[in-house]
C-alpha positions as CSV (number, residue, x, y, z in Angstrom):
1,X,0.0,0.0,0.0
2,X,2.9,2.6,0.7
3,X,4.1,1.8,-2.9
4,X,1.0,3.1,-4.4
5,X,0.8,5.7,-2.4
6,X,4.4,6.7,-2.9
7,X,3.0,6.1,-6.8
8,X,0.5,8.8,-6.4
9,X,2.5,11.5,-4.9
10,X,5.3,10.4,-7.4
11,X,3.4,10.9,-11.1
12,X,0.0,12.5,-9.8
13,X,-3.9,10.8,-9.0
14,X,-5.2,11.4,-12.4
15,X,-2.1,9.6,-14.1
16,X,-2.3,7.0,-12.1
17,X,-5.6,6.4,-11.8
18,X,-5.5,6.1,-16.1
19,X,-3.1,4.0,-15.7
20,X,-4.3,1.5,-13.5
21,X,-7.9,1.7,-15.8
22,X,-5.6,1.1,-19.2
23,X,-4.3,-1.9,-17.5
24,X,-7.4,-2.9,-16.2
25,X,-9.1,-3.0,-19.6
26,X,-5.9,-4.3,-22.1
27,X,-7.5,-8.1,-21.7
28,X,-11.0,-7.4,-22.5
29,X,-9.9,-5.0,-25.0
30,X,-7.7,-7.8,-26.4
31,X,-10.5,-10.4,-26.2
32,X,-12.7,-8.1,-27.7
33,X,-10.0,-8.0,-30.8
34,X,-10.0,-11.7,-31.1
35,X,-13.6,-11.6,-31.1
36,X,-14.0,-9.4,-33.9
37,X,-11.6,-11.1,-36.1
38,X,-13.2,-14.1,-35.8
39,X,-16.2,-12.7,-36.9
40,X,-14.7,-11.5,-40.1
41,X,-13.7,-14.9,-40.7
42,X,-17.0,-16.6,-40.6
43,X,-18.8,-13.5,-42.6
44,X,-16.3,-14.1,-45.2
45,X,-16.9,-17.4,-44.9
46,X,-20.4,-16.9,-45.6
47,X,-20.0,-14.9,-48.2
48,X,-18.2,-17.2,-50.0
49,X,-14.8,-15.2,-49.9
50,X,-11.3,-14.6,-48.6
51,X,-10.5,-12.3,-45.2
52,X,-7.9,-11.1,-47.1
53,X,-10.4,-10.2,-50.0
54,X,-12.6,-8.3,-47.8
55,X,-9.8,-6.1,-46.1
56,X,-8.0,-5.7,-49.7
57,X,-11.3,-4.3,-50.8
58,X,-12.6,-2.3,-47.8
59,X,-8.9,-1.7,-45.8
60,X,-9.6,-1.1,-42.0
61,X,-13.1,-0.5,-42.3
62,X,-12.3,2.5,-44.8
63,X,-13.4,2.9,-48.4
């Protein structure tokens, strides 16, 4: 506890409390990658074409 505290005085309340959220969120926002991904997959799938088709044509989601 005197670590974080020493933490807080250090680099400030807001910077840490951002930091401690970013870390907090980096699985589910890396689960929610994988997710998405795989749905590509089977909509391509379904659509009777290639991943790499679909992101050839349409890039990251821009046209």
């Amino acid at each position: 506890m005197q670590e974080i505290a020493e933490l807080i005085q250090r680099v400030g309340f807001p910077v840490f409390v951002a930091t401690y959220v970013l870390m907090r969120l980096e699985p589910a926002i890396h689960n929610l990658n994988k997710s998405v991904r795989l749905l590509m997959i089977l909509v391509a799938r379904q659509q009777g074409t290639t991943v790499e088709e679909i992101e050839r044509q349409f890039g990251n989601g821009k046209r």
